[in-house]
N, CA, C and O atoms as CSV, one atom per row, in Angstrom:
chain,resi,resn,atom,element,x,y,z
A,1,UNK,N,N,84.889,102.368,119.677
A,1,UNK,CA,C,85.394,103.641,119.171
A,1,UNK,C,C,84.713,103.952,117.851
A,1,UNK,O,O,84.452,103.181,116.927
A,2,UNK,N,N,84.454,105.428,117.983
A,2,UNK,CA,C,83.674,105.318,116.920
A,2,UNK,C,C,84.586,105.946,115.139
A,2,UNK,O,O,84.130,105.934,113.996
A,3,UNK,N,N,85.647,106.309,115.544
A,3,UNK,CA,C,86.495,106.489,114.791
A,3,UNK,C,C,87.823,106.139,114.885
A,3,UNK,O,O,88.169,105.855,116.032
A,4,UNK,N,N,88.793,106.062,113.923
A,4,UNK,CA,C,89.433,105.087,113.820
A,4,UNK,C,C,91.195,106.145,113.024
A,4,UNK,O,O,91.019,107.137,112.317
A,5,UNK,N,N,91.964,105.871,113.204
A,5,UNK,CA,C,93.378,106.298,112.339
A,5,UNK,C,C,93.915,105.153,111.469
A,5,UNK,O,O,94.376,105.193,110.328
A,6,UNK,N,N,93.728,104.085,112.337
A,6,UNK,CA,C,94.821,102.645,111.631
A,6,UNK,C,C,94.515,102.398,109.985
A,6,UNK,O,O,93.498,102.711,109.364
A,7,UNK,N,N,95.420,101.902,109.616
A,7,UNK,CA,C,95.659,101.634,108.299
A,7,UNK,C,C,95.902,99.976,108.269
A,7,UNK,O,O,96.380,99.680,109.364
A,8,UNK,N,N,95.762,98.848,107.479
A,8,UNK,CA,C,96.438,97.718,107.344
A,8,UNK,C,C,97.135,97.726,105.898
A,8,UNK,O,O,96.585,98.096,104.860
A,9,UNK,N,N,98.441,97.251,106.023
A,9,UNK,CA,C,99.036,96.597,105.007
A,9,UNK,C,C,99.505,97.976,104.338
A,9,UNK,O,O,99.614,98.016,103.113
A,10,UNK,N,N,99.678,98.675,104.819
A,10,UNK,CA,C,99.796,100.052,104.329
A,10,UNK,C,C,101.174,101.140,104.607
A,10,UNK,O,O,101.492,101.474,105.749
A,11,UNK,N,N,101.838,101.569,103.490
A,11,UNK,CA,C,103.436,102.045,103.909
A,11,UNK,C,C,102.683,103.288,103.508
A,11,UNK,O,O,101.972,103.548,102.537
A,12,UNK,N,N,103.334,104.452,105.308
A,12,UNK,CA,C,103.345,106.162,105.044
A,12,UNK,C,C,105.002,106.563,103.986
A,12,UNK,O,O,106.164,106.353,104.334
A,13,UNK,N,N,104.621,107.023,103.006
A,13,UNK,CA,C,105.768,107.568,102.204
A,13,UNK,C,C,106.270,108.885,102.691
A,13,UNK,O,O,105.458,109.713,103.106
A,14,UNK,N,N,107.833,109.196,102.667
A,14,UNK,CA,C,107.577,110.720,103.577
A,14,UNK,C,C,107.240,111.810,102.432
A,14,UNK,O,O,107.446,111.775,101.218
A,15,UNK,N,N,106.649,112.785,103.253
A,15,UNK,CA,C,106.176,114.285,102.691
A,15,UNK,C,C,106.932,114.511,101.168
A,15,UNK,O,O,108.091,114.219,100.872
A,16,UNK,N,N,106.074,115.016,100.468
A,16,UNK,CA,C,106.777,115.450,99.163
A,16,UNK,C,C,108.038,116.220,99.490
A,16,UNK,O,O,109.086,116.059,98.864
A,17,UNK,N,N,107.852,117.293,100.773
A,17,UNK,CA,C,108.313,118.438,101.340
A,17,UNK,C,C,109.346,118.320,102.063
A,17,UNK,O,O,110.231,119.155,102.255
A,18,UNK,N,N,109.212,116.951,102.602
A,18,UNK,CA,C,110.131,116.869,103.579
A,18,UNK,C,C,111.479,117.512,103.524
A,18,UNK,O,O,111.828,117.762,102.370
A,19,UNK,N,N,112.443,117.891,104.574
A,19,UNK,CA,C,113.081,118.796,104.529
A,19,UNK,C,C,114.540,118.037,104.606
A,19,UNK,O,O,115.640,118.584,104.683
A,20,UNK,N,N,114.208,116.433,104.559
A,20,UNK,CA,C,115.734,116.185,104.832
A,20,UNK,C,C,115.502,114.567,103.559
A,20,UNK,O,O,114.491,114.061,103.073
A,21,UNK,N,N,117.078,114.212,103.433
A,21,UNK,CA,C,117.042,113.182,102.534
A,21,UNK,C,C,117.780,112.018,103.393
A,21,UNK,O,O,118.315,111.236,102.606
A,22,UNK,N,N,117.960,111.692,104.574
A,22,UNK,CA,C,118.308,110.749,105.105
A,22,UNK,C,C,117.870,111.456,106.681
A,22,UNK,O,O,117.956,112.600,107.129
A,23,UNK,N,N,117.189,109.698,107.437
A,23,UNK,CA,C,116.017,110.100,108.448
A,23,UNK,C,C,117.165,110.823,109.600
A,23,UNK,O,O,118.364,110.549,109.659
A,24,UNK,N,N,116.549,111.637,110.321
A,24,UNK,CA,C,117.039,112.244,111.589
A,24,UNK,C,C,116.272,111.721,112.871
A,24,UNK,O,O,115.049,111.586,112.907
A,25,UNK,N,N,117.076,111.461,113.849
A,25,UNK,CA,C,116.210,111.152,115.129
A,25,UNK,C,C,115.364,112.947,115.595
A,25,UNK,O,O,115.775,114.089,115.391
A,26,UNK,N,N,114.478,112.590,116.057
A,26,UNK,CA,C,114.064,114.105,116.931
A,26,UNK,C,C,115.117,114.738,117.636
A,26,UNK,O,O,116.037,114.028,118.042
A,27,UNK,N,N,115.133,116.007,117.855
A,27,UNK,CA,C,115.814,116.002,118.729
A,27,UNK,C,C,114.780,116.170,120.082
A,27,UNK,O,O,113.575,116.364,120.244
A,28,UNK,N,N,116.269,115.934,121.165
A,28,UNK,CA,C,115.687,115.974,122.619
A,28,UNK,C,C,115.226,117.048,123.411
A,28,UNK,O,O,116.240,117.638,123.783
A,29,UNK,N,N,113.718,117.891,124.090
A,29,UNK,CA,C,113.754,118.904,124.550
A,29,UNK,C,C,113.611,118.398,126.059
A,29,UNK,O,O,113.808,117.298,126.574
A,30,UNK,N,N,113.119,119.842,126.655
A,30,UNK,CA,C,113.115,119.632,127.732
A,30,UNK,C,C,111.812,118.984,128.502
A,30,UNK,O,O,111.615,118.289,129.499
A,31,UNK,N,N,110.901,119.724,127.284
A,31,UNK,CA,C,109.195,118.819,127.669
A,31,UNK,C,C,109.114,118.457,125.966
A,31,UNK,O,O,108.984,119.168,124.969
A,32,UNK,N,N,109.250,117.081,126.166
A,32,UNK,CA,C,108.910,116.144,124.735
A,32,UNK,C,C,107.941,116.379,123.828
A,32,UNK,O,O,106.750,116.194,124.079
A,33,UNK,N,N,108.358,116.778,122.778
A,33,UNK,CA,C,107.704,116.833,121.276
A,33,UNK,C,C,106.917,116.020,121.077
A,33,UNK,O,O,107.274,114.959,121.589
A,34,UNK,N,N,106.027,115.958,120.599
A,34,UNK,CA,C,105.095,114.957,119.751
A,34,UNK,C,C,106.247,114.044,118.641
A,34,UNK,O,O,106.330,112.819,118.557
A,35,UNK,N,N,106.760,114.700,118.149
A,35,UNK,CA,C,107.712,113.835,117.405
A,35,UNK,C,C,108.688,112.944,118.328
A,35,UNK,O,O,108.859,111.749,118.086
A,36,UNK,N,N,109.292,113.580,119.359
A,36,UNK,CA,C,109.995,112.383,120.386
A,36,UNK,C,C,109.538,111.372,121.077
A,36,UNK,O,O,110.148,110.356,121.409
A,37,UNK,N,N,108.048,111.777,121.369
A,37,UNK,CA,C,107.121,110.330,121.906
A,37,UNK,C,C,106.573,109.585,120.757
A,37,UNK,O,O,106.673,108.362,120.668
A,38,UNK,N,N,106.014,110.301,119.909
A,38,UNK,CA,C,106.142,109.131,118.859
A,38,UNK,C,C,107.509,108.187,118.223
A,38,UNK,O,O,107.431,107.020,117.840
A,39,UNK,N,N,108.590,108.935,118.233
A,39,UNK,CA,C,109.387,108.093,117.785
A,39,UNK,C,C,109.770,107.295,119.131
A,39,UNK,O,O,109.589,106.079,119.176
A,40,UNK,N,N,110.109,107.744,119.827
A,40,UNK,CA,C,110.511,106.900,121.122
A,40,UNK,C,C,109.509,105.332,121.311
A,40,UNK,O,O,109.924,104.184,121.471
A,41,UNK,N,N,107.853,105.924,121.201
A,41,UNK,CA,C,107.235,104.695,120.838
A,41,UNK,C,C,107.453,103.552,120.320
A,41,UNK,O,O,107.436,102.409,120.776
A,42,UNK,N,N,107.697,104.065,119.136
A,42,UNK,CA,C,107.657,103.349,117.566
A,42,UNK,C,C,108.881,102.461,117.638
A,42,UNK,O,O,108.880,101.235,117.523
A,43,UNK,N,N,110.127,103.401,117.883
A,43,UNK,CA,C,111.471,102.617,117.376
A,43,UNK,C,C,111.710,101.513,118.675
A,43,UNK,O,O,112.281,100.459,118.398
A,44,UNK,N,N,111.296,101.744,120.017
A,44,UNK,CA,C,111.198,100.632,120.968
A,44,UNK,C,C,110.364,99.616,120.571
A,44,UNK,O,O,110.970,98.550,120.674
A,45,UNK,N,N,109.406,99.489,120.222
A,45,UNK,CA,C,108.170,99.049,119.889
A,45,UNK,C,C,107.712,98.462,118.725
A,45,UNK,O,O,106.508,98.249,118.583
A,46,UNK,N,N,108.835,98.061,117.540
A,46,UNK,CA,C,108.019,97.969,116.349
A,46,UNK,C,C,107.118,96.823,115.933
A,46,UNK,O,O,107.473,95.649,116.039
A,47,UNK,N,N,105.714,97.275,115.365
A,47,UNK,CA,C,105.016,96.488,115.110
A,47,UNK,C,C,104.289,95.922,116.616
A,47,UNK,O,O,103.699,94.843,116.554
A,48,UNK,N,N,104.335,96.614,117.883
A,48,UNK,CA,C,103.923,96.505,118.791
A,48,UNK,C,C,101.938,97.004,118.921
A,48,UNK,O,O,100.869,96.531,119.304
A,49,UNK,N,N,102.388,97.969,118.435
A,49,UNK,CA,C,101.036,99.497,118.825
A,49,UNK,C,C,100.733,99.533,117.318
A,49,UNK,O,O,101.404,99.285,116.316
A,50,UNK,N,N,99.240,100.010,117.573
A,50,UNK,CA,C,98.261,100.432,116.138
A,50,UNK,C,C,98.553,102.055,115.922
A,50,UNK,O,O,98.990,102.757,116.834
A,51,UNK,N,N,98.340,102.409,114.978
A,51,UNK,CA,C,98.359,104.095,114.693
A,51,UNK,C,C,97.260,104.532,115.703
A,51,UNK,O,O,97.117,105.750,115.598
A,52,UNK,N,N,96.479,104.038,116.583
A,52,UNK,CA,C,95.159,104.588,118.048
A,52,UNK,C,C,96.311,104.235,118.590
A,52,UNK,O,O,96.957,105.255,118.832
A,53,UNK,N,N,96.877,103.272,118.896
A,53,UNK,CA,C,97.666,103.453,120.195
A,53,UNK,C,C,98.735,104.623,120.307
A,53,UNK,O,O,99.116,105.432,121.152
A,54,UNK,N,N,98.947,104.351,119.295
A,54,UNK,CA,C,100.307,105.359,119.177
A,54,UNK,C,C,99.743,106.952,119.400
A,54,UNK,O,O,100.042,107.616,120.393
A,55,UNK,N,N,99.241,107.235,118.763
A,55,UNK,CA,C,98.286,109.200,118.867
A,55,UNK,C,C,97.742,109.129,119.892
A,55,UNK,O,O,98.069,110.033,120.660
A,56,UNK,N,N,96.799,108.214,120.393
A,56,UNK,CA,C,96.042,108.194,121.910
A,56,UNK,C,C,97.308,108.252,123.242
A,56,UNK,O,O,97.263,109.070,124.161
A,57,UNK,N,N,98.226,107.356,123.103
A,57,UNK,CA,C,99.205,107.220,124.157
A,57,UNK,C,C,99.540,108.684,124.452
A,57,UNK,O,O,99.313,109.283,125.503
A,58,UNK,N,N,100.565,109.517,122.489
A,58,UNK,CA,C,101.366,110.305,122.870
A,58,UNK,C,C,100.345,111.527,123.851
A,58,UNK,O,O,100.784,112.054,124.873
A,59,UNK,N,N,98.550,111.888,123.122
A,59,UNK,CA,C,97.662,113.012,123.772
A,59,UNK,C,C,97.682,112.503,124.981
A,59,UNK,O,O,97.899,113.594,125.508
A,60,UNK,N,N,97.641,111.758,125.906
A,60,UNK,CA,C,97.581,111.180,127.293
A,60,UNK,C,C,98.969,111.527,128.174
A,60,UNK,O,O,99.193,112.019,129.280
A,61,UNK,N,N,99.632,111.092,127.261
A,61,UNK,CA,C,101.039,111.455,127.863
A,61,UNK,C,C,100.950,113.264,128.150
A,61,UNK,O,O,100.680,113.764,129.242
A,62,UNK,N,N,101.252,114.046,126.863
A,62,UNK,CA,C,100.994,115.051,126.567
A,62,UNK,C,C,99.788,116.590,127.308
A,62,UNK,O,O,99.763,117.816,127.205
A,63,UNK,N,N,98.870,115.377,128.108
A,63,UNK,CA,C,97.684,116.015,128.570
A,63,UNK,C,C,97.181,115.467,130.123
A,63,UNK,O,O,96.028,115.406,130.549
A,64,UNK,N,N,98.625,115.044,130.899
A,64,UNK,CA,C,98.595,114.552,131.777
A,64,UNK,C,C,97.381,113.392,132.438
A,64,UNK,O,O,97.308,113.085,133.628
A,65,UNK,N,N,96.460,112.849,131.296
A,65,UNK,CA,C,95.778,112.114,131.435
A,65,UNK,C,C,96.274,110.375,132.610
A,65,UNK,O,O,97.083,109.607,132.089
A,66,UNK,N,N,95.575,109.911,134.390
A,66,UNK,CA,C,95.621,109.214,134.660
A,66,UNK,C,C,95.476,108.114,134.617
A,66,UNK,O,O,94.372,107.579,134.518
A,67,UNK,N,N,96.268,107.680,134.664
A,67,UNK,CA,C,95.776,105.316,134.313
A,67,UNK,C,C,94.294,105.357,134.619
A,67,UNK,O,O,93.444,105.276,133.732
A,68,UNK,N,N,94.050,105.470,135.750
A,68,UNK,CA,C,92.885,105.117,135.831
A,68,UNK,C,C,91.686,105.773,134.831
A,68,UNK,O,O,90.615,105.173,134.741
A,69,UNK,N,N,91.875,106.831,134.202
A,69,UNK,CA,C,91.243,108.061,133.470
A,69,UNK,C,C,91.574,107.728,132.150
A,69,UNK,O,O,91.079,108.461,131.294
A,70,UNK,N,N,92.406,106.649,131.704
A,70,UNK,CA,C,92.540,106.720,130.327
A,70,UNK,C,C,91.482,106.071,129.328
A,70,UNK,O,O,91.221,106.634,128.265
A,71,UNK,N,N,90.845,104.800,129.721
A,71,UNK,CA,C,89.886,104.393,128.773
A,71,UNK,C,C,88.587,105.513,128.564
A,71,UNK,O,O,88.363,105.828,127.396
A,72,UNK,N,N,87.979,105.947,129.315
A,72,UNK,CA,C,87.060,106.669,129.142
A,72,UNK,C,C,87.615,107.615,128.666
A,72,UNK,O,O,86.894,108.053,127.770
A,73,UNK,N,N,89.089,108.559,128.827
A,73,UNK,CA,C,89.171,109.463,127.749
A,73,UNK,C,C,89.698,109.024,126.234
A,73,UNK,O,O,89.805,109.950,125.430
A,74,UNK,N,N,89.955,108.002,125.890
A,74,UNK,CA,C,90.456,107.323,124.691
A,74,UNK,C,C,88.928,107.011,123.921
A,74,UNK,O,O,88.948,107.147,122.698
A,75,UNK,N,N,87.991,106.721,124.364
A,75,UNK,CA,C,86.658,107.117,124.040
A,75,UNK,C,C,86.141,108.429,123.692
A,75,UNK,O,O,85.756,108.654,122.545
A,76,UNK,N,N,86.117,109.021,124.306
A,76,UNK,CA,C,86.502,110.536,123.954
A,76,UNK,C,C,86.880,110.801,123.233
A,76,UNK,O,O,86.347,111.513,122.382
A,77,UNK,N,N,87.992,110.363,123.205
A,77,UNK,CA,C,89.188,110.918,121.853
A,77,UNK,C,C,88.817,110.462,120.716
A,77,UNK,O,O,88.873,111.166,119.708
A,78,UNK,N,N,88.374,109.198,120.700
A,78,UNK,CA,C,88.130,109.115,119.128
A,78,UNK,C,C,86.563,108.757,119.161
A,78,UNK,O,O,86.014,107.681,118.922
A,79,UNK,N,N,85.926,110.202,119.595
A,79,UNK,CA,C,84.138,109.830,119.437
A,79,UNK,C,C,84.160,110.943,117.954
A,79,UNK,O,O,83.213,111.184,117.206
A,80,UNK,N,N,85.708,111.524,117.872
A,80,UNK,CA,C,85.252,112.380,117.218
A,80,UNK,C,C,87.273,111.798,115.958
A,80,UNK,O,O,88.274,111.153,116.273
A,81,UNK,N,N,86.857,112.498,114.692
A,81,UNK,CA,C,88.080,112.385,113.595
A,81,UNK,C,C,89.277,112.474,114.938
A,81,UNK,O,O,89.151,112.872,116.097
A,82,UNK,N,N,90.499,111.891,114.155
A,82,UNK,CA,C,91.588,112.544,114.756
A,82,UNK,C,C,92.839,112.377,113.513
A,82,UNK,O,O,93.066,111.320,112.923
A,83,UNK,N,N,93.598,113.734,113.274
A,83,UNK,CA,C,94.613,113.362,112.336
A,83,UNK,C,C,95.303,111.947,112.594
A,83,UNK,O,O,95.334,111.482,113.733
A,84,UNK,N,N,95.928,111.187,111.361
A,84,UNK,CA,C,96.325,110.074,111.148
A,84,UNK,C,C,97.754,110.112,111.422
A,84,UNK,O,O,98.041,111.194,111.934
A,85,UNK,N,N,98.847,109.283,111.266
A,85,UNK,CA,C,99.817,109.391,111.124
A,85,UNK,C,C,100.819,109.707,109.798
A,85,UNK,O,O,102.048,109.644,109.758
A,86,UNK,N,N,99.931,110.043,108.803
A,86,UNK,CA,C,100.212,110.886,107.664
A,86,UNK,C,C,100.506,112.238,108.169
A,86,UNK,O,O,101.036,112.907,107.282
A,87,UNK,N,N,100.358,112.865,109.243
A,87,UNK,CA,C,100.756,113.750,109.667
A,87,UNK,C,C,101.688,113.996,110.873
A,87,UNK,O,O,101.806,115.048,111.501
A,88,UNK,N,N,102.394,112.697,111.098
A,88,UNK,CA,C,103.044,112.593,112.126
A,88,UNK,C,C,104.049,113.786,111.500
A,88,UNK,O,O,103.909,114.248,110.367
A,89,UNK,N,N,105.099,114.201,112.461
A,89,UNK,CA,C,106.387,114.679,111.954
A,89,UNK,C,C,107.563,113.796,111.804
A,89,UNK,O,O,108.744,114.071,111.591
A,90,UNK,N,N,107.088,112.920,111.930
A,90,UNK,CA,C,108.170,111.657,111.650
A,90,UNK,C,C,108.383,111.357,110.497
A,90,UNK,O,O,109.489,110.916,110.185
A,91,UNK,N,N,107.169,111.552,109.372
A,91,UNK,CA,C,107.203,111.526,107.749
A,91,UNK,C,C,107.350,112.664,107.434
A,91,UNK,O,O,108.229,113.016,106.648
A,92,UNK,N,N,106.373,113.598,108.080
A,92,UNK,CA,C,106.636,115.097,107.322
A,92,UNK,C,C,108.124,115.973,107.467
A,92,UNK,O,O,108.651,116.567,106.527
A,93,UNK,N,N,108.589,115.915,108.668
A,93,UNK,CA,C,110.002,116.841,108.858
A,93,UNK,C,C,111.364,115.617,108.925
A,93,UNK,O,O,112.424,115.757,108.313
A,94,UNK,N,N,111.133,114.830,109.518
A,94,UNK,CA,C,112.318,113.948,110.146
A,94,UNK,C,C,112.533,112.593,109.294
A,94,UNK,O,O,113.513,111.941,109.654
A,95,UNK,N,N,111.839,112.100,108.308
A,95,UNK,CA,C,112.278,111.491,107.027
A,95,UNK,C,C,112.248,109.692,107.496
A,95,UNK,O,O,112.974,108.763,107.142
A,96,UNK,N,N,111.474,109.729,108.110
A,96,UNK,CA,C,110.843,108.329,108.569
A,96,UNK,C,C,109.496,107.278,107.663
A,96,UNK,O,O,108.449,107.201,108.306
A,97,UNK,N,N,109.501,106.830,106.842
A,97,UNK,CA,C,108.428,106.106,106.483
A,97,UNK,C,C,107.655,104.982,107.401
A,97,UNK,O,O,108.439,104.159,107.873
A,98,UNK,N,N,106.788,104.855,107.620
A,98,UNK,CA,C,105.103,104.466,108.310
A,98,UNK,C,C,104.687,103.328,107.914
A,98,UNK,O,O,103.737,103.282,107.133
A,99,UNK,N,N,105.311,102.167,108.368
A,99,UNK,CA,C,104.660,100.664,107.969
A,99,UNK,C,C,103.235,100.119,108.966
A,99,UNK,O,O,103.295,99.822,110.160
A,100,UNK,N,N,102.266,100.100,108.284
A,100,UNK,CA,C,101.433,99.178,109.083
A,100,UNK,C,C,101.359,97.993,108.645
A,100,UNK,O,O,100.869,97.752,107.541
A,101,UNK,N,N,101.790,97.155,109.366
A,101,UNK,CA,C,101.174,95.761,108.869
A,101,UNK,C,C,99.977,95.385,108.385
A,101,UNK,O,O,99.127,96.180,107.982
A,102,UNK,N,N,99.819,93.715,108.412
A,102,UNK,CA,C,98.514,93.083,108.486
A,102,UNK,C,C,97.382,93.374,109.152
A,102,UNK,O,O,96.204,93.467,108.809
A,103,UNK,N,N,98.165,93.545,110.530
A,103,UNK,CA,C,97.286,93.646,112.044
A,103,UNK,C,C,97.104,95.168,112.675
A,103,UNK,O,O,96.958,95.568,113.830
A,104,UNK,N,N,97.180,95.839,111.384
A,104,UNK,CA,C,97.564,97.710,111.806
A,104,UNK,C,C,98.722,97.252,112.789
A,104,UNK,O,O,98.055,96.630,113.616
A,105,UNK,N,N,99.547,97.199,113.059
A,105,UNK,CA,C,101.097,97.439,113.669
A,105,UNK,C,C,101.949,97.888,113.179
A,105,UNK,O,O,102.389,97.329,112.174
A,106,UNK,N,N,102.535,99.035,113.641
A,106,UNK,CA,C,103.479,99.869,113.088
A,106,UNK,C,C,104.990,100.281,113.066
A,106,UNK,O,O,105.306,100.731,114.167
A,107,UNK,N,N,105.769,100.275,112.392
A,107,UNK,CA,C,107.240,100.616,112.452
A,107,UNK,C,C,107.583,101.406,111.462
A,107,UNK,O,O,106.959,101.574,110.414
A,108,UNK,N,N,108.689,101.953,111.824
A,108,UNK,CA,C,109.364,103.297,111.159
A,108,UNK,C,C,110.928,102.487,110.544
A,108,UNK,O,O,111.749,101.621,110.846
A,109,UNK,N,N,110.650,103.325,109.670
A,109,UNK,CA,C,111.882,103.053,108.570
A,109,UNK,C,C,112.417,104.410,108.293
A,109,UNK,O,O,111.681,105.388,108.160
A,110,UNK,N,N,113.850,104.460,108.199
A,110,UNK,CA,C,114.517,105.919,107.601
A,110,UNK,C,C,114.520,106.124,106.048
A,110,UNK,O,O,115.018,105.216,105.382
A,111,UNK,N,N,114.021,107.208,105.406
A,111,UNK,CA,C,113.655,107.307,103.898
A,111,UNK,C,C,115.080,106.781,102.985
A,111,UNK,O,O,115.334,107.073,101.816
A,112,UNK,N,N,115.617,106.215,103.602
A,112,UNK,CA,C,117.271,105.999,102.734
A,112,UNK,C,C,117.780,104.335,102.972
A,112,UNK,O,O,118.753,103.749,102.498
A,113,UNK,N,N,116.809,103.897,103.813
A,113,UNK,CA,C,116.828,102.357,104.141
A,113,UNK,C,C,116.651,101.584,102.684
A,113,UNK,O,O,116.212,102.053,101.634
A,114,UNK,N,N,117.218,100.022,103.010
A,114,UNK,CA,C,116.867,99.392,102.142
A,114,UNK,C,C,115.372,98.926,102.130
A,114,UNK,O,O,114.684,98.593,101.166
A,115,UNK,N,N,115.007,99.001,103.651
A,115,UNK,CA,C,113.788,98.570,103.883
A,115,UNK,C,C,112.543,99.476,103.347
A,115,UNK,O,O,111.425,98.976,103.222
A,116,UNK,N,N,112.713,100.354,103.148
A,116,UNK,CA,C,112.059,101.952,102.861
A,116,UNK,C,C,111.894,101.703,101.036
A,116,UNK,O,O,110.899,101.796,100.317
A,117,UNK,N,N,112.834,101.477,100.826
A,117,UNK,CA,C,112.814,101.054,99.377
A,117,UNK,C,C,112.132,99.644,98.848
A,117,UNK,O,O,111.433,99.633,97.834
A,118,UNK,N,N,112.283,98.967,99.292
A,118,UNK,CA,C,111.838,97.303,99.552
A,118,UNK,C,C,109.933,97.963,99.508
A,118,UNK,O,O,109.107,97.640,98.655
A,119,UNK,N,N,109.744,98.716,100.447
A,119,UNK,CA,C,108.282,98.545,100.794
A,119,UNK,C,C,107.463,99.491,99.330
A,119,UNK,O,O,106.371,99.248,98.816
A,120,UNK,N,N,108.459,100.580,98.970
A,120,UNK,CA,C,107.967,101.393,98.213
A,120,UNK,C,C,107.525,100.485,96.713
A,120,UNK,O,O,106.502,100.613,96.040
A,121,UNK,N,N,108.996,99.316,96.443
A,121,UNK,CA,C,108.455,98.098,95.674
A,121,UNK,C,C,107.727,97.182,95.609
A,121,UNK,O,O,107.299,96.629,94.596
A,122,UNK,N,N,107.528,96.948,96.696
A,122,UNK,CA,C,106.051,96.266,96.589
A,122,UNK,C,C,104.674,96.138,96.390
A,122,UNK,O,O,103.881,96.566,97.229
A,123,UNK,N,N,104.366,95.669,95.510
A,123,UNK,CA,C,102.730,95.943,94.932
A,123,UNK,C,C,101.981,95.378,95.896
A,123,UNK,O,O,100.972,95.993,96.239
A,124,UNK,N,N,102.132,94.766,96.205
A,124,UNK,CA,C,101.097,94.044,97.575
A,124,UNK,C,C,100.839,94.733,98.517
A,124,UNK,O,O,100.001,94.344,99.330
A,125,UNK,N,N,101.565,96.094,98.688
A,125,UNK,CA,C,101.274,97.341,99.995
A,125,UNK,C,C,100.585,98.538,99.336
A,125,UNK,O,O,100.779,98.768,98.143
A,126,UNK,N,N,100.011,99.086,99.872
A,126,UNK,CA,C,99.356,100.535,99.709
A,126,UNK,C,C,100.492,101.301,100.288
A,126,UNK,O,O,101.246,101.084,101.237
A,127,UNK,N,N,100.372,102.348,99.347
A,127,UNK,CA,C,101.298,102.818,99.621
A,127,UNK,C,C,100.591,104.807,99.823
A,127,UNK,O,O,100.108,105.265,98.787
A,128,UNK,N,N,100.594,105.477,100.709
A,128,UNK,CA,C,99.903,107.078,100.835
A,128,UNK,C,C,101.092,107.727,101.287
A,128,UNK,O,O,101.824,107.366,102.209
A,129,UNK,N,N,101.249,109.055,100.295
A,129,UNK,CA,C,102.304,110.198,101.161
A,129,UNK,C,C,101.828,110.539,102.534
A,129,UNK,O,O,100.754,110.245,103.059
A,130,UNK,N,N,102.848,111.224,103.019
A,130,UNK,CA,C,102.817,111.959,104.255
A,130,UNK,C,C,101.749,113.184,104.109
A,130,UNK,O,O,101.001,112.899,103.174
A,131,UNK,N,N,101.574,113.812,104.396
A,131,UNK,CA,C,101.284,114.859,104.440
A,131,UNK,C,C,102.028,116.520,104.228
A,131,UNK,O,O,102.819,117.094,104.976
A,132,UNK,N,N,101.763,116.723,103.657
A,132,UNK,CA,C,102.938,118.251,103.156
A,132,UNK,C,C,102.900,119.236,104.171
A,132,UNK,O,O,101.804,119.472,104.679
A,133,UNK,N,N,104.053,119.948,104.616
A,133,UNK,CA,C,103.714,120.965,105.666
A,133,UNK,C,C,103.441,122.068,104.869
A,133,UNK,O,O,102.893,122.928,105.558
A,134,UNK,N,N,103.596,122.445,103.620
A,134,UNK,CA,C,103.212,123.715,102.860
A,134,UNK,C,C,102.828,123.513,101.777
A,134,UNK,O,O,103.342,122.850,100.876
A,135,UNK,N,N,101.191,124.507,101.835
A,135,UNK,CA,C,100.633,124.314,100.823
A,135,UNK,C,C,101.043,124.165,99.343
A,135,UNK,O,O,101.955,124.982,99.469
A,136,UNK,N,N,101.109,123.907,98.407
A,136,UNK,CA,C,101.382,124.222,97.228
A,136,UNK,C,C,100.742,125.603,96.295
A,136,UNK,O,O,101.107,125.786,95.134
């Protein structure tokens, strides 16, 4: 792959902007949000999937892409940039912070956790905001 999203050792802080002060689940539609497959991912999964697995899965899901059809389009997908998970809506609207581990593996924390706080103290993590949904 010739480009890459993952982060190591690295906590997403949520959005300056964000719109809420304690995390919200997505809500449920009738054809799934980008925010409901990512969280659905994540919170089954933690520390399972890299920030590629996670964005590649949800566009596949999302773009009716086949098993058999997925490696060659996951090549594809990242022959070229692809937003990070600094722009998930999981940091930006729904108040989730973005742990990657050691091994890029990822889990979500609610911005009001002890764990959320724990990571924000630690000097040993990098720490990057979310991404803002409105300009300044």
């Amino acid at each position: 792959m010739k480009h890459t999203t993952n982060y190591i050792n690295t906590f997403i802080e949520v959005a300056g902007d964000c719109p809420v002060s304690h995390a919200e689940t997505p809500p449920e539609k009738k054809i799934k949000t980008l925010a409901e497959l990512q969280y659905d991912k994540i919170i089954k999964n933690p520390y399972r999937y890299t920030s590629d697995d996670i964005i590649f899965d949800c566009y596949a899901l999302k773009n009716d892409i086949a098993e058999n059809e997925k490696e060659e389009a996951k090549i594809r997908f990242f022959s070229k940039g692809q937003p990070c998970l600094r722009s998930s809506p999981l940091a930006k609207r729904y108040g989730f912070g973005i742990h990657h581990n050691q091994e890029g593996k990822v889990a979500i924390f609610p911005v009001e956790s002890k764990e959320y706080q724990n990571f924000l103290n630690d000097d040993r993590i990098k720490k990057v905001k979310a991404m803002r949904s409105k300009k300044i």
